[in-house]
N, C-alpha and C positions, 0 to 999 in steps of 0.2 A: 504494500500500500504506500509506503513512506517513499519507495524505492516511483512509484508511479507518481506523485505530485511534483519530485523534482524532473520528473522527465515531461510531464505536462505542461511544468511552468518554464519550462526550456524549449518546448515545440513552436511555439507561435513565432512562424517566420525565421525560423534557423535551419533552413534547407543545407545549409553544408557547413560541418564548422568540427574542427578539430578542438575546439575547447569543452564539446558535450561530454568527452570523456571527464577532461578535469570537472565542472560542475558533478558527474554523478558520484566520481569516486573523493569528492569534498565536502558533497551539500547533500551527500544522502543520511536519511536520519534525522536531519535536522528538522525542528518542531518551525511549521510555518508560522509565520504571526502576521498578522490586515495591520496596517498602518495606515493610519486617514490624517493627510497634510491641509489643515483646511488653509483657504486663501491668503495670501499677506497683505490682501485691501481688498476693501470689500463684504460682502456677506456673504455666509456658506451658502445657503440656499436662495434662489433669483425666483421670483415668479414667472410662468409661463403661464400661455393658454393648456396648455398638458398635465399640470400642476408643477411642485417647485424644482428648480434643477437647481443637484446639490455642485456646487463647484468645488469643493474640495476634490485633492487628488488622491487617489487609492493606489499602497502599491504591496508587495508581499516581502517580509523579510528573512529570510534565513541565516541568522546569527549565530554567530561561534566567538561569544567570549573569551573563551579560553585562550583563543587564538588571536586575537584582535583583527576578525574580520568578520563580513557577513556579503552575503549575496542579496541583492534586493532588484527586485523587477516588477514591471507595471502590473496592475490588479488584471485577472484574463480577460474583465472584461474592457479594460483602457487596452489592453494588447490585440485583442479581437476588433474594435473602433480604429487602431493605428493602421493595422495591418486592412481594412475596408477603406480605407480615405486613401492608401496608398495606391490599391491597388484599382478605386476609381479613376483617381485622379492623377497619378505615375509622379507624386512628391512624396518625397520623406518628410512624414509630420512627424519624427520619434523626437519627444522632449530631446537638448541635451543632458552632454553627463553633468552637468551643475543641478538640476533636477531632482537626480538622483544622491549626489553628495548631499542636498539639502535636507534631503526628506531621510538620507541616514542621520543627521546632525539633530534632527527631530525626534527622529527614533531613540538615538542613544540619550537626548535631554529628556525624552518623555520618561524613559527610566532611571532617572536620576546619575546617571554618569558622566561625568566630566572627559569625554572623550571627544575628540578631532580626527575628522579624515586625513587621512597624509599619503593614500593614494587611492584612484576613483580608476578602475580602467571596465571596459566593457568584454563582456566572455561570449555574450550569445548577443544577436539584438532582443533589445529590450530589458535585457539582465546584463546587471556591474557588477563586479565586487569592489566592497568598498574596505579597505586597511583602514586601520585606526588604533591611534594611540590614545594611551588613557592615563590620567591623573591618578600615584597612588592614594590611595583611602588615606585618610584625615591620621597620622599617628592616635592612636588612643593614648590617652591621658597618663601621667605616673599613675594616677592616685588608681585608675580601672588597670593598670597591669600589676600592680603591688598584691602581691597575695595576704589574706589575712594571716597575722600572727594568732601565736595560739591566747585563748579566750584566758585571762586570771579564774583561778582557781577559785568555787563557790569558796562564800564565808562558812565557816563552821557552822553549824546552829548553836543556839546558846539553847543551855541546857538552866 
């Protein structure tokens, strides 16, 4: 199953590409996560006569902490709309890769870590991976690493 969503989110539009292998044998396994980048002016949702279009942007993330990286690619269905306006209209409408650095820089602030891209390259269309470096955690405190001494001995009772 795991093994087929990274193969799914790597199909749209990668008719030949030697880096499908690196994606499966790096990003398999990994637990997918929806990232919703809403607008940086403006309102999420527009009224229409069809009802509201949401403008934020949807994309999917597959994150490897441990590693300081992650692969992130358009939601399937921005990737299914890319690949239909191209292949109407014979232009490349794929966001660039600043797009994508951003909506990683979103992703890693949304969970609270102090990490930066320090390189953005693309594997498939549509999907980058994104490097990142990260801020070590806060030293903890003397006072939280000093282990308690032992307790003074109860008082006697008095008798």
């Amino acid at each position: 199953m795991r093994i087929a969503l990274v193969v799914a989110a790597a199909v749209p539009l990668a008719a030949c590409s030697s880096n499908m292998n690196y994606v499966i044998q790096n990003y398999d396994g990994v637990v997918v996560e929806e990232h919703v980048v809403p607008p940086a002016d403006g309102p999420r949702y527009v009224p229409s006569d069809n009802g509201p279009v949401d403008m934020a942007r949807k994309f999917r993330i597959f994150d490897k902490p441990l590693e300081n990286r992650m692969m992130i690619t358009a939601s399937l269905g921005d990737a299914a709309a890319y690949g239909f306006v191209r292949g109407l209209v014979k232009i490349d409408v794929n966001p660039p890769t600043s797009v994508y650095r951003d909506a990683a820089i979103d992703y890693l602030h949304s969970k609270g870590r102090a990490c930066t891209p320090v390189e953005t390259m693309e594997l498939i269309r549509l999907q980058y991976e994104v490097r990142y470096a990260c801020q070590a955690a806060p030293a903890a405190s003397a006072a939280a690493k000093a282990k308690p001494g032992k307790l003074p001995a109860a008082p006697a009772p008095k008798s």
